[in-house]
Structure formats: structure tokens, C-alpha cells
PQR file of N, CA, C, O and H, with PARSE charges and radii, in Angstrom:
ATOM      1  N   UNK A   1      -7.216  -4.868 -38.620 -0.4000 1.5000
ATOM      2  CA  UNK A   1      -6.363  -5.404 -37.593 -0.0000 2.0000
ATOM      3  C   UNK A   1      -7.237  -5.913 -36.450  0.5500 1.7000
ATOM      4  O   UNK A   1      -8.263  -5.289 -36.181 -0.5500 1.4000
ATOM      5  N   UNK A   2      -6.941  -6.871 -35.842 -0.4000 1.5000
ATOM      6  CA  UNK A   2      -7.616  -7.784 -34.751 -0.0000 2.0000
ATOM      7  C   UNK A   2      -6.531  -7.793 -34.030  0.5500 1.7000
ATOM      8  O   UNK A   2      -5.350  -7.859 -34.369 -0.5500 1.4000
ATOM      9  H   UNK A   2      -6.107  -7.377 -36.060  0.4000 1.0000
ATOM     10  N   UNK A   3      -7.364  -7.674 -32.312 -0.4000 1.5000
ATOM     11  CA  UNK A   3      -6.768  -7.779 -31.294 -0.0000 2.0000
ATOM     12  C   UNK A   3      -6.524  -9.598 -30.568  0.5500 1.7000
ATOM     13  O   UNK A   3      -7.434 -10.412 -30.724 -0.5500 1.4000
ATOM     14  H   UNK A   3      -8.324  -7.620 -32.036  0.4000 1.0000
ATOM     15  N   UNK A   4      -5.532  -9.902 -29.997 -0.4000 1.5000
ATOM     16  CA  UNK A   4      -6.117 -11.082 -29.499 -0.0000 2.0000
ATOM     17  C   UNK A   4      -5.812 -10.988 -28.227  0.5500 1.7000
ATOM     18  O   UNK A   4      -5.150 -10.010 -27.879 -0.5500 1.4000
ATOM     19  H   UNK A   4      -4.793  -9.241 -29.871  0.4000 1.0000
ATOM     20  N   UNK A   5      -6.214 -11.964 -27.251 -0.4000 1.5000
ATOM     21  CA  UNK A   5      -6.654 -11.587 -25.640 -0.0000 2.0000
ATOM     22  C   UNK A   5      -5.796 -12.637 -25.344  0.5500 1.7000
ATOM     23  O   UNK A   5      -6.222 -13.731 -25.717 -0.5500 1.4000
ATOM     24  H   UNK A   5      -6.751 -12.758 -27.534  0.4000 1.0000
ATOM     25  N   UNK A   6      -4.577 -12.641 -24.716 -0.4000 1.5000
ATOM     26  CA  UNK A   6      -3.563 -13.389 -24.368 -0.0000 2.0000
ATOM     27  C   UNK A   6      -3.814 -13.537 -22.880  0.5500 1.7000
ATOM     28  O   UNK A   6      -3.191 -14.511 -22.456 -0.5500 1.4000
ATOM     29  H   UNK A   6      -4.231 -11.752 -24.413  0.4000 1.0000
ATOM     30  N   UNK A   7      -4.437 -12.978 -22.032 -0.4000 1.5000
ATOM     31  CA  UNK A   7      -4.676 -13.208 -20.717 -0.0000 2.0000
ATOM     32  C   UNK A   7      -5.927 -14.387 -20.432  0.5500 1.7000
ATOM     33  O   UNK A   7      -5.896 -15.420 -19.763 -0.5500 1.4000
ATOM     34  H   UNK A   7      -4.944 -12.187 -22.376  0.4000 1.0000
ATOM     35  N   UNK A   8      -6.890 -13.838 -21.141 -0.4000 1.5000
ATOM     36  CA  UNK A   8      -8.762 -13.861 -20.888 -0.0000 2.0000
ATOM     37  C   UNK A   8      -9.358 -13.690 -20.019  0.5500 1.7000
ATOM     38  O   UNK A   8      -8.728 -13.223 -19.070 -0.5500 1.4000
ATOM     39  H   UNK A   8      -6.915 -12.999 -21.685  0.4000 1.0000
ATOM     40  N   UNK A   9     -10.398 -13.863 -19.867 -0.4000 1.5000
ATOM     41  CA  UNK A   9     -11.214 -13.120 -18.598 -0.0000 2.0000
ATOM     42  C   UNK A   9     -11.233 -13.624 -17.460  0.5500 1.7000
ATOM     43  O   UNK A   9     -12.090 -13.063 -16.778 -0.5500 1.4000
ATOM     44  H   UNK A   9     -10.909 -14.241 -20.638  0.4000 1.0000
ATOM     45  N   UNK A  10     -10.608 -14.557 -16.822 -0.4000 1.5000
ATOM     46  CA  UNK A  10     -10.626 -14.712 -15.572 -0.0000 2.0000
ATOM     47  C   UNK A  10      -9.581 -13.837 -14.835  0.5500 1.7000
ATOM     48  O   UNK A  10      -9.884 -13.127 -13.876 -0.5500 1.4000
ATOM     49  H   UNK A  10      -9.911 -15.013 -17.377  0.4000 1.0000
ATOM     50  N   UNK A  11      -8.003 -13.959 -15.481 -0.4000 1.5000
ATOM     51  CA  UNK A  11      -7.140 -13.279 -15.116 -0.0000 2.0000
ATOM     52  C   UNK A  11      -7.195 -11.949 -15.153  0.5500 1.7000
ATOM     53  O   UNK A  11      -6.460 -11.244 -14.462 -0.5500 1.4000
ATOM     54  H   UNK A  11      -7.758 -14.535 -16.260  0.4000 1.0000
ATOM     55  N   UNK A  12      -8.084 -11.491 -15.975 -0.4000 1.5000
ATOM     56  CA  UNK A  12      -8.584 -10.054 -16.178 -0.0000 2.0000
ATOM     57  C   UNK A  12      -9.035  -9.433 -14.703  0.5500 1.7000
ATOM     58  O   UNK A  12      -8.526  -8.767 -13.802 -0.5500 1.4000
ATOM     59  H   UNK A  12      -8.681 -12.064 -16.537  0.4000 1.0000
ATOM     60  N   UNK A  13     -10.271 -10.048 -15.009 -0.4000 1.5000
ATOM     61  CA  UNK A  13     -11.017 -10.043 -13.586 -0.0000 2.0000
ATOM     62  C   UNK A  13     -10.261 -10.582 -12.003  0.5500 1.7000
ATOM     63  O   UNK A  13     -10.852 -10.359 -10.946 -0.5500 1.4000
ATOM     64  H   UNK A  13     -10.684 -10.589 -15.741  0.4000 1.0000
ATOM     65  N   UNK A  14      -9.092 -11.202 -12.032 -0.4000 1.5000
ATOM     66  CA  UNK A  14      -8.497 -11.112 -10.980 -0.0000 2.0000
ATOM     67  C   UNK A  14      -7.827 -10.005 -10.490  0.5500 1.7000
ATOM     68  O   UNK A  14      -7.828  -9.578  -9.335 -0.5500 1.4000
ATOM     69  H   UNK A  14      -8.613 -11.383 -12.891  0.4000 1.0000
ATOM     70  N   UNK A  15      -7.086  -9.451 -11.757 -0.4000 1.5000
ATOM     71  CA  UNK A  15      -6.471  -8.038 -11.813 -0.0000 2.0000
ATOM     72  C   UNK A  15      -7.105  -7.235 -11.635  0.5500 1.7000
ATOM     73  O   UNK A  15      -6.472  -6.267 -11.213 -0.5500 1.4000
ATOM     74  H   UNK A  15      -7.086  -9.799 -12.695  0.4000 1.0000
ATOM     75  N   UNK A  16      -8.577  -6.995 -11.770 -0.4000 1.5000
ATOM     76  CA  UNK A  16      -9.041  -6.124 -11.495 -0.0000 2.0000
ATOM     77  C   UNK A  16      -9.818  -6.106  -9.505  0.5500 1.7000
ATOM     78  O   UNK A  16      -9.910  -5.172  -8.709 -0.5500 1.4000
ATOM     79  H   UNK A  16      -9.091  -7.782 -12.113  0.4000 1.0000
ATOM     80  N   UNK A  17     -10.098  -7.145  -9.416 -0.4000 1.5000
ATOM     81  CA  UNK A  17     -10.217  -7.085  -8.138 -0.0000 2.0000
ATOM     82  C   UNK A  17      -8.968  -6.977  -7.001  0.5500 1.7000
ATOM     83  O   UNK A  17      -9.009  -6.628  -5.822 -0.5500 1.4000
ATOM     84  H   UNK A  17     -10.023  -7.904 -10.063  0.4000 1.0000
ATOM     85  N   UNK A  18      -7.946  -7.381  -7.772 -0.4000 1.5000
ATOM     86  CA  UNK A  18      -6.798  -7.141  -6.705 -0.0000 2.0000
ATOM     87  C   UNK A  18      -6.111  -5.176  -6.609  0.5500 1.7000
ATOM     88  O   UNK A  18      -5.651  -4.398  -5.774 -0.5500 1.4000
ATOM     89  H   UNK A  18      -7.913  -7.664  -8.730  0.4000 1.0000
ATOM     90  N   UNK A  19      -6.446  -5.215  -7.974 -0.4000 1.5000
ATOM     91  CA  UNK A  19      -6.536  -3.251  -7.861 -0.0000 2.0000
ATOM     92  C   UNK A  19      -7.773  -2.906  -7.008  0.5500 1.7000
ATOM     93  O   UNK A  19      -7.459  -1.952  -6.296 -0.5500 1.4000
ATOM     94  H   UNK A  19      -6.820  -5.847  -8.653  0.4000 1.0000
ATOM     95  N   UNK A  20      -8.565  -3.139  -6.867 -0.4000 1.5000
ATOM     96  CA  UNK A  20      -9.914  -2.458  -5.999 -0.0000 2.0000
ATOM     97  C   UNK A  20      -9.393  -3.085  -4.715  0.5500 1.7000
ATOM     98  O   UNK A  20      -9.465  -2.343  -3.735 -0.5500 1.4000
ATOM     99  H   UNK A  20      -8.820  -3.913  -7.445  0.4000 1.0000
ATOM    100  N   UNK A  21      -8.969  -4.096  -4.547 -0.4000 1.5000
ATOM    101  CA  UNK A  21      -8.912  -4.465  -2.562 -0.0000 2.0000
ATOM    102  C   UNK A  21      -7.474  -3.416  -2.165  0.5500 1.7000
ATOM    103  O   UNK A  21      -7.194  -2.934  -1.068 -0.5500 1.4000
ATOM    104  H   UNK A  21      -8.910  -4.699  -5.342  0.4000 1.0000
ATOM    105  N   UNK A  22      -6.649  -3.270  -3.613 -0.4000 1.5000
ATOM    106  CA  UNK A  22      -5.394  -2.343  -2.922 -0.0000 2.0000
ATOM    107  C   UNK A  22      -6.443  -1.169  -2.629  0.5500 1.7000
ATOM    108  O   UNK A  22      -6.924  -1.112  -1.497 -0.5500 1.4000
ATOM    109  H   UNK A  22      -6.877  -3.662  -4.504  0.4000 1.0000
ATOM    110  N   UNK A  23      -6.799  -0.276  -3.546 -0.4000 1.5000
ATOM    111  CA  UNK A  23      -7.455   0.958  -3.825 -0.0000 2.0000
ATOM    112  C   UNK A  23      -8.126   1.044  -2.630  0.5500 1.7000
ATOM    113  O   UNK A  23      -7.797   2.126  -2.144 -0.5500 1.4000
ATOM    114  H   UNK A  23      -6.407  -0.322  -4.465  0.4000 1.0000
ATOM    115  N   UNK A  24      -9.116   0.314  -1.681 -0.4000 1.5000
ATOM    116  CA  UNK A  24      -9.862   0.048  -0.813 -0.0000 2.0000
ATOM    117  C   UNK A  24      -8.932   0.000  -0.019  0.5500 1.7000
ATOM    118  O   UNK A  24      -8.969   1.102   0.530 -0.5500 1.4000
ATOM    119  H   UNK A  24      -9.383  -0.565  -2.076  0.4000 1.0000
ATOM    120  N   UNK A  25      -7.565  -0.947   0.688 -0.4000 1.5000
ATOM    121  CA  UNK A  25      -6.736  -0.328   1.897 -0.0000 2.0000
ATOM    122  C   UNK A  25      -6.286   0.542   1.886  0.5500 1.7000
ATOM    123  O   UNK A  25      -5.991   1.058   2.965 -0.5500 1.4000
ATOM    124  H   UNK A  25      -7.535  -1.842   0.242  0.4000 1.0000
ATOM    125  N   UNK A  26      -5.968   1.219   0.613 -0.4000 1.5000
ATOM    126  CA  UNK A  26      -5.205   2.439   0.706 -0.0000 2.0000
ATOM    127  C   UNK A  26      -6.047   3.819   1.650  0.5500 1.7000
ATOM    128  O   UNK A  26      -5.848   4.518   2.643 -0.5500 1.4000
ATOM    129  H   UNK A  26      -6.208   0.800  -0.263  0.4000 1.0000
ATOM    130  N   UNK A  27      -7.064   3.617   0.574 -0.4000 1.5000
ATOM    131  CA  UNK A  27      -8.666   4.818   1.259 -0.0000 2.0000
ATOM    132  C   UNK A  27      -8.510   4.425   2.447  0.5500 1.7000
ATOM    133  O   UNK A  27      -8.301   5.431   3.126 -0.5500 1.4000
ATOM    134  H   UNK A  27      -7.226   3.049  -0.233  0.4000 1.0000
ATOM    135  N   UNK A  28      -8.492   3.366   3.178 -0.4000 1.5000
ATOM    136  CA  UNK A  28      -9.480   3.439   4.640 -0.0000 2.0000
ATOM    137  C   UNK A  28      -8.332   3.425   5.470  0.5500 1.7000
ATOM    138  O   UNK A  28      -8.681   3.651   6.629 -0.5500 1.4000
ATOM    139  H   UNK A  28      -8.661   2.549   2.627  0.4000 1.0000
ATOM    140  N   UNK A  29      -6.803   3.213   5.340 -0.4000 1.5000
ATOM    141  CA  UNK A  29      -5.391   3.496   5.848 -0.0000 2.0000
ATOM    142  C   UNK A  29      -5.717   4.320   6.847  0.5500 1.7000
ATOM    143  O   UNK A  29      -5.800   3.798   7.959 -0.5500 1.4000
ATOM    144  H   UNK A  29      -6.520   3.030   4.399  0.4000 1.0000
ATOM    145  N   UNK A  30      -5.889   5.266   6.772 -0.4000 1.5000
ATOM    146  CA  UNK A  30      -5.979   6.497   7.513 -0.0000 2.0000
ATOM    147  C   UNK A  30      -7.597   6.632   8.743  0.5500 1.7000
ATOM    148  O   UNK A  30      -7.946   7.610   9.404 -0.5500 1.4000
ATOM    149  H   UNK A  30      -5.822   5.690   5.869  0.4000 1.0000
ATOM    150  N   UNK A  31      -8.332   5.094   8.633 -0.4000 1.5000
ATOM    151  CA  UNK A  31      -9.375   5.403   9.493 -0.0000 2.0000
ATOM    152  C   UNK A  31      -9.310   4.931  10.619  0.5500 1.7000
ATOM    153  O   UNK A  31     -10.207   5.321  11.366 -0.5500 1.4000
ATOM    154  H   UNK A  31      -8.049   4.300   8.096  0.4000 1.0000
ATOM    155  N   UNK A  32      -8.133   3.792  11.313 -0.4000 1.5000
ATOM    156  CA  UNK A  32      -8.415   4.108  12.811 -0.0000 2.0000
ATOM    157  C   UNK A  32      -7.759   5.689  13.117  0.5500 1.7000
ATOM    158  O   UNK A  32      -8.600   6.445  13.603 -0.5500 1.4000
ATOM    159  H   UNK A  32      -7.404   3.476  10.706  0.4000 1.0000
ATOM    160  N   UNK A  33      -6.897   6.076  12.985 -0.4000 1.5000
ATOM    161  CA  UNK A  33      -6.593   7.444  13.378 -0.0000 2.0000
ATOM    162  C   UNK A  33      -7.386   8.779  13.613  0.5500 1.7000
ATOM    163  O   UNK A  33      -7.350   9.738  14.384 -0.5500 1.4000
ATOM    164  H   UNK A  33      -6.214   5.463  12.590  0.4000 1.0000
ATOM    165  N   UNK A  34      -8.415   8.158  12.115 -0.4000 1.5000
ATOM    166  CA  UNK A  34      -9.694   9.054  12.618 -0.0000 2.0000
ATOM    167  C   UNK A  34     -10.530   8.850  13.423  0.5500 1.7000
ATOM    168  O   UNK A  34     -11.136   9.785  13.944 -0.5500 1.4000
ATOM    169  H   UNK A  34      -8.444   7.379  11.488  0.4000 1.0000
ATOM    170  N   UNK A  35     -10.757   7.648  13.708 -0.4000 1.5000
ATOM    171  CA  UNK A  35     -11.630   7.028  14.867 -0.0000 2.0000
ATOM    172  C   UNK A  35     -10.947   7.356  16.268  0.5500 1.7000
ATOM    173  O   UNK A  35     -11.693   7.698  17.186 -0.5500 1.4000
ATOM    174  H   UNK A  35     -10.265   6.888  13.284  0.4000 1.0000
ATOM    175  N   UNK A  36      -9.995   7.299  16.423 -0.4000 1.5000
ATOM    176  CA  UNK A  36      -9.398   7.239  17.662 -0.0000 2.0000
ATOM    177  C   UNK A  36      -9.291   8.662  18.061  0.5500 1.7000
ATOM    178  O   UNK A  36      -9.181   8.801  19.279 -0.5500 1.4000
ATOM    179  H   UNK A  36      -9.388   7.022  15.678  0.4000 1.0000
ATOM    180  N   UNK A  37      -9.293   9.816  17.329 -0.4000 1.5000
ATOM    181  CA  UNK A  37      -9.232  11.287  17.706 -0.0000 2.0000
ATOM    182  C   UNK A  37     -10.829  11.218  17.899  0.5500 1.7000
ATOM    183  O   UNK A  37     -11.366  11.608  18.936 -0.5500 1.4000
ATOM    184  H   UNK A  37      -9.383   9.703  16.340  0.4000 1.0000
ATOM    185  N   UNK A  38     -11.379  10.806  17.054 -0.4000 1.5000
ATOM    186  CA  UNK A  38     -13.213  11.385  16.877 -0.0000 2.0000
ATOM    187  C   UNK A  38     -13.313  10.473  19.114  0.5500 1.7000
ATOM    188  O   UNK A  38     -13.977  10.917  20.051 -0.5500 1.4000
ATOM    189  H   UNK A  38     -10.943  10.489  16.212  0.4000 1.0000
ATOM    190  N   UNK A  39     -12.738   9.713  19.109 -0.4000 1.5000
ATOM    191  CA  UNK A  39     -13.607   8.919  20.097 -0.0000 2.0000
ATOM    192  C   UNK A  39     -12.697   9.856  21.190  0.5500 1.7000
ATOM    193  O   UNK A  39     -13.493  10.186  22.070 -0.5500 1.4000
ATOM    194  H   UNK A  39     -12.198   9.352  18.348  0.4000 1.0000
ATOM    195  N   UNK A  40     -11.393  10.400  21.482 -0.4000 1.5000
ATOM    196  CA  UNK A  40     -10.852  11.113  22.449 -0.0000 2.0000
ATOM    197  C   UNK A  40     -11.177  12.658  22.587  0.5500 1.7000
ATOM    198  O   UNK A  40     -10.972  13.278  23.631 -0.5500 1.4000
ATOM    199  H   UNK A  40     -10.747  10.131  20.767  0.4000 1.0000
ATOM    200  N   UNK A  41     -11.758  13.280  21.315 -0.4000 1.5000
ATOM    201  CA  UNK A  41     -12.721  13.926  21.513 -0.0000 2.0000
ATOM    202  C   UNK A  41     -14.047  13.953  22.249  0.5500 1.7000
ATOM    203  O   UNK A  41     -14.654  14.837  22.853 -0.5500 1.4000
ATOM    204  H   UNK A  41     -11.924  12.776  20.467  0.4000 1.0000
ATOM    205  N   UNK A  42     -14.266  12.765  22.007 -0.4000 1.5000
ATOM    206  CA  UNK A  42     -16.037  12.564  22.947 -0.0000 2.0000
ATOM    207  C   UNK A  42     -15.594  12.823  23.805  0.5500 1.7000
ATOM    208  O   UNK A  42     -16.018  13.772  24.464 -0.5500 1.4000
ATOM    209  H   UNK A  42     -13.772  12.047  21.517  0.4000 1.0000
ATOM    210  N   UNK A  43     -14.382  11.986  24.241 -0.4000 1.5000
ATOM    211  CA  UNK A  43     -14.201  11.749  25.803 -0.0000 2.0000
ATOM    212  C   UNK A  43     -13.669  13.110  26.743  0.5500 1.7000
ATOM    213  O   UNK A  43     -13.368  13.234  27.931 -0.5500 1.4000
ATOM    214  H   UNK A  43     -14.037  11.215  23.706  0.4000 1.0000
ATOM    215  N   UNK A  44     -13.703  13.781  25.909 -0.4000 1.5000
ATOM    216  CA  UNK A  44     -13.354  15.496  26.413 -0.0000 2.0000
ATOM    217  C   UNK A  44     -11.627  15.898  26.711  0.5500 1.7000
ATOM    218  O   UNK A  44     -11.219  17.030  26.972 -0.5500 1.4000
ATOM    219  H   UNK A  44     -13.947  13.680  24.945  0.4000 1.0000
ATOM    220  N   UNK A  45     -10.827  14.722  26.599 -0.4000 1.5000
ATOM    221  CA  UNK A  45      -8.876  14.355  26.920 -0.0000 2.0000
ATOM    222  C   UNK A  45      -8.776  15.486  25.613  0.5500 1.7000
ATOM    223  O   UNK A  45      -8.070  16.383  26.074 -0.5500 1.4000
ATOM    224  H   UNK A  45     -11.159  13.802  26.387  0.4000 1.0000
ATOM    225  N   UNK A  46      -9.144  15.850  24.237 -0.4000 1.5000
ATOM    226  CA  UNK A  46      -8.518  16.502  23.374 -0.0000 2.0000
ATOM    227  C   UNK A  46      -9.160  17.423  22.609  0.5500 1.7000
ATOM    228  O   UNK A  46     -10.018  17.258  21.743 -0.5500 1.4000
ATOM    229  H   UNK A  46      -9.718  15.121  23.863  0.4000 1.0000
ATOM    230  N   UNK A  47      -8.557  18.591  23.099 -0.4000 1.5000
ATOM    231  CA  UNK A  47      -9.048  19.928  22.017 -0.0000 2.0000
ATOM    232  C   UNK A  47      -9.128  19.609  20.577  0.5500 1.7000
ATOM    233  O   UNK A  47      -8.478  18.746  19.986 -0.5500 1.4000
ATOM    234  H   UNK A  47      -7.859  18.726  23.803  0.4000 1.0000
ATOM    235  N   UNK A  48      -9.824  20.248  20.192 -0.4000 1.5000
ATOM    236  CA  UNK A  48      -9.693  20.455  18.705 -0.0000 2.0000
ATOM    237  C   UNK A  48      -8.500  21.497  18.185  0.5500 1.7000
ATOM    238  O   UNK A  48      -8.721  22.066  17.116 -0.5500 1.4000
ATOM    239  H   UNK A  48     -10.351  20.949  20.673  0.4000 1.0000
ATOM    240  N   UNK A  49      -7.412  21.744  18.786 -0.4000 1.5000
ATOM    241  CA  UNK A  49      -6.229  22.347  18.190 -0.0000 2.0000
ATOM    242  C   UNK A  49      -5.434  21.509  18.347  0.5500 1.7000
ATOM    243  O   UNK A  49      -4.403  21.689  17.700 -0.5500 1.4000
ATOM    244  H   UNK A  49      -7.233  21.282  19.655  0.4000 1.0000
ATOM    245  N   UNK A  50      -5.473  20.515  19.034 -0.4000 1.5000
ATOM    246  CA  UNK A  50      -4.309  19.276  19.452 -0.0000 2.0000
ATOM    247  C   UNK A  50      -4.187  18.647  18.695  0.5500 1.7000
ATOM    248  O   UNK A  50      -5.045  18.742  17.817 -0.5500 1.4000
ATOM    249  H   UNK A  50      -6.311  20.369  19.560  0.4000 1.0000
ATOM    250  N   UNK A  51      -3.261  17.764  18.523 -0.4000 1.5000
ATOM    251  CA  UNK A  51      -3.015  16.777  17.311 -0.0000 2.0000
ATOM    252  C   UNK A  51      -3.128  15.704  18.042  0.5500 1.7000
ATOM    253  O   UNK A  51      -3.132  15.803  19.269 -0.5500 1.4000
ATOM    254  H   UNK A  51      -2.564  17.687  19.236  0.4000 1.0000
ATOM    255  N   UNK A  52      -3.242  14.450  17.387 -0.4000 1.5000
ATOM    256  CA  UNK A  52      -2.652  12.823  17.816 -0.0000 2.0000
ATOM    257  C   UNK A  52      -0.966  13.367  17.461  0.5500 1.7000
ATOM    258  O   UNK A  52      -0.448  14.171  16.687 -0.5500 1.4000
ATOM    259  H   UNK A  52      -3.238  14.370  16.390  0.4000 1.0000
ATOM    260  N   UNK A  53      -0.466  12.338  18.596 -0.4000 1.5000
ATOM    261  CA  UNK A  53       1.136  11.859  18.157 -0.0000 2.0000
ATOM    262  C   UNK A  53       0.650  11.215  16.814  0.5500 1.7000
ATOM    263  O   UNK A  53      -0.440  10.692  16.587 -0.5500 1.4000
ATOM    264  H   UNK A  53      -0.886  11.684  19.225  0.4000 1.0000
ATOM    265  N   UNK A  54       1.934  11.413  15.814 -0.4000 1.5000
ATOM    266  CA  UNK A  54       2.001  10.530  14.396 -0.0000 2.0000
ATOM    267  C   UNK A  54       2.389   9.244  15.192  0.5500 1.7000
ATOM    268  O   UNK A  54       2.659   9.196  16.392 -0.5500 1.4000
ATOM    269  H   UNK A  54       2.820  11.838  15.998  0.4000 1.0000
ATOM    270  N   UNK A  55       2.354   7.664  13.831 -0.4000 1.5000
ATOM    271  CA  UNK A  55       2.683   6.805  14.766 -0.0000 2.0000
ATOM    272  C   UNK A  55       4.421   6.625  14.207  0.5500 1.7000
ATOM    273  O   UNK A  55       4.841   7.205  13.206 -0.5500 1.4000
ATOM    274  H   UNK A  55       2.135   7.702  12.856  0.4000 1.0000
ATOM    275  N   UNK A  56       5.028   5.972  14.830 -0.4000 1.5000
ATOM    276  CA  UNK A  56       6.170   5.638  14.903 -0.0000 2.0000
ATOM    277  C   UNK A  56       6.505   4.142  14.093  0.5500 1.7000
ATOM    278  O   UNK A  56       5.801   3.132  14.109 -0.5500 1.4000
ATOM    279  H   UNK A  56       4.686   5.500  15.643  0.4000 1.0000
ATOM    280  N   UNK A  57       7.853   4.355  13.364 -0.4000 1.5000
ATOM    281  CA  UNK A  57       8.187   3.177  12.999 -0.0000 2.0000
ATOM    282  C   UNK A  57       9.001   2.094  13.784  0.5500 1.7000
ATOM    283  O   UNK A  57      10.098   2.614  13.988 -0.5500 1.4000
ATOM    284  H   UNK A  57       8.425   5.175  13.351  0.4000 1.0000
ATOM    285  N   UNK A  58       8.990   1.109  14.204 -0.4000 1.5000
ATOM    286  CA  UNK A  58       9.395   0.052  14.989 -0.0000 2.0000
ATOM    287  C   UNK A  58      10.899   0.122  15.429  0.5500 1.7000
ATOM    288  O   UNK A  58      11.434  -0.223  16.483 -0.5500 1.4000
ATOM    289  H   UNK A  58       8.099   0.686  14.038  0.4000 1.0000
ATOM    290  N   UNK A  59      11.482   0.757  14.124 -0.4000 1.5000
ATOM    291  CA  UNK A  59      13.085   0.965  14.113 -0.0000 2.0000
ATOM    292  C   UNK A  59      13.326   2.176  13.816  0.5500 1.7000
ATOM    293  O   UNK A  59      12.711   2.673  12.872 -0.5500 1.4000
ATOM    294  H   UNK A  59      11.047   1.037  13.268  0.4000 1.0000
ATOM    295  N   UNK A  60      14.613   3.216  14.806 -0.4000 1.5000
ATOM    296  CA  UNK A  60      14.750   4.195  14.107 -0.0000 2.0000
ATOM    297  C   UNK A  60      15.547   4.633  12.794  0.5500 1.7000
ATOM    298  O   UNK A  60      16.278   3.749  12.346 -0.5500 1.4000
ATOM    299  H   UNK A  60      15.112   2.812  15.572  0.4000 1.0000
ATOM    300  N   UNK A  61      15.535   5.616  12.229 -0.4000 1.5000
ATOM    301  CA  UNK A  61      15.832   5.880  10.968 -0.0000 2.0000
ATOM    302  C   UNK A  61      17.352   5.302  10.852  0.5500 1.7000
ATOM    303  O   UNK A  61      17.725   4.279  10.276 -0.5500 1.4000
ATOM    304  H   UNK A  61      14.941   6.333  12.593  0.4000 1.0000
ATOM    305  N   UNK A  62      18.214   6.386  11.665 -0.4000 1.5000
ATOM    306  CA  UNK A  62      19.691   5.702  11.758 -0.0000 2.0000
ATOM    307  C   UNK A  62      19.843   4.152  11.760  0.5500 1.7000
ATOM    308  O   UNK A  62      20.750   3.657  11.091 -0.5500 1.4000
ATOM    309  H   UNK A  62      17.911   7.217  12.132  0.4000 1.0000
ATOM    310  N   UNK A  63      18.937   3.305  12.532 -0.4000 1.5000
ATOM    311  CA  UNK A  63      18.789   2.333  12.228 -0.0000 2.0000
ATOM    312  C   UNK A  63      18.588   1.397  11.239  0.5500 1.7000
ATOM    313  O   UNK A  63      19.166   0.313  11.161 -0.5500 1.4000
ATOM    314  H   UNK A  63      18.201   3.708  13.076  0.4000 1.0000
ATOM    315  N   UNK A  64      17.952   1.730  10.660 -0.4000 1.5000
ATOM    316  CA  UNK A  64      17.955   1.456   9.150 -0.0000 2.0000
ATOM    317  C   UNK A  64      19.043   1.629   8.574  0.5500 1.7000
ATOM    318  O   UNK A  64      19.893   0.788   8.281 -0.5500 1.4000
ATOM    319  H   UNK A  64      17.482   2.611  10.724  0.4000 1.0000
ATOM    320  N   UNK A  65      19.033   2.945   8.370 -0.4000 1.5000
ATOM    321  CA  UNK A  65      20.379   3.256   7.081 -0.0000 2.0000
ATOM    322  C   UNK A  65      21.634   2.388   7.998  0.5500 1.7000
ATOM    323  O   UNK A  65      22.344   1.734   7.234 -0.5500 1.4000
ATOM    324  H   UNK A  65      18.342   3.628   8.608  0.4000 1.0000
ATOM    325  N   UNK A  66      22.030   2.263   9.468 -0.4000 1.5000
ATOM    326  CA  UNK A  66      23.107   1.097   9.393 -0.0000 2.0000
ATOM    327  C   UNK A  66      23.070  -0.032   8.851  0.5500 1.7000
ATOM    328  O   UNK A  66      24.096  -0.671   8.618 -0.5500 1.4000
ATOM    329  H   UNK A  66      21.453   2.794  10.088  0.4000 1.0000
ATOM    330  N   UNK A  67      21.430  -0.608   8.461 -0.4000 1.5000
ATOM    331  CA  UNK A  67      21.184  -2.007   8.083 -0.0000 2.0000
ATOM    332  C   UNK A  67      21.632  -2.114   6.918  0.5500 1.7000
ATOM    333  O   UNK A  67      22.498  -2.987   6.863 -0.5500 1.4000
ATOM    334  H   UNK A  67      20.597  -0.089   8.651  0.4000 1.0000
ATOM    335  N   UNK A  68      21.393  -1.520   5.773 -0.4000 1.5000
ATOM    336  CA  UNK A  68      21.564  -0.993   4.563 -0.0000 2.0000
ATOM    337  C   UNK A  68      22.711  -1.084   4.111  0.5500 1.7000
ATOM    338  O   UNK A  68      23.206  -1.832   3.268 -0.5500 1.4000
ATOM    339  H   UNK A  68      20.689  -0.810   5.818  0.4000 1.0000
ATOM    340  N   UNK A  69      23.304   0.118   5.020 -0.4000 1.5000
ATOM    341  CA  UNK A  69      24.825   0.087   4.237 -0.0000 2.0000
ATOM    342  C   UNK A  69      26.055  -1.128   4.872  0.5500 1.7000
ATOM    343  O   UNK A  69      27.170  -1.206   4.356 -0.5500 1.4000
ATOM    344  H   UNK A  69      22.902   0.726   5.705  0.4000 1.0000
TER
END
């Protein structure tokens, strides 16, 4: 039995770089947040038991679900 390659290698290789640039925002998602505690730390404003505020979504939740339904 033989396989045959219905895509070929360019489209291959597109797919595969568009999985690595997701894979790559996903990882670094989370690095201004780390930057921004590491740098309010220097600045002496935040303990190390304190948290950052999480960030907020633009609209609130109830808001939404009125859009929706």
C-alpha cells in the first residue's frame, strides 16, 4: 500500500509554522504580567504576598449573556 500526499510540502510547512507562531503566543501570553510585577517589585510598591489585580474584560459578564440571548 502507498501513501499519496494530497497537500505537499509547501502547505505542510505552512501548517506547521502557523502551529509554532500559535504555540509561541500562547507561551509568552502570560509575560507582560510577569514583567510588570518583576518591575513593581524593584520599585519596592509590592510585597511578595500581594498579587497584581487580574485583568478585566472590556464588557461585563451579565453583559454578554444579554447580548447572546
Amino acid at each position: 500500500m502507498q501513501g499519496l500526499d494530497v497537500l505537499g510540502f509547501r502547505w505542510r510547512m505552512l501548517s506547521a509554522d502557523v502551529g509554532v507562531a500559535f504555540a509561541f503566543a500562547e507561551a509568552t501570553a502570560g509575560a507582560p504580567g510577569v514583567f510588570a510585577r518583576m518591575l513593581i517589585q524593584e520599585q519596592g510598591k509590592l510585597n511578595d504576598s500581594e498579587q497584581l489585580p487580574n485583568r478585566r474584560a472590556l464588557m461585563g459578564e451579565d453583559a454578554i449573556v444579554s447580548e447572546i440571548e
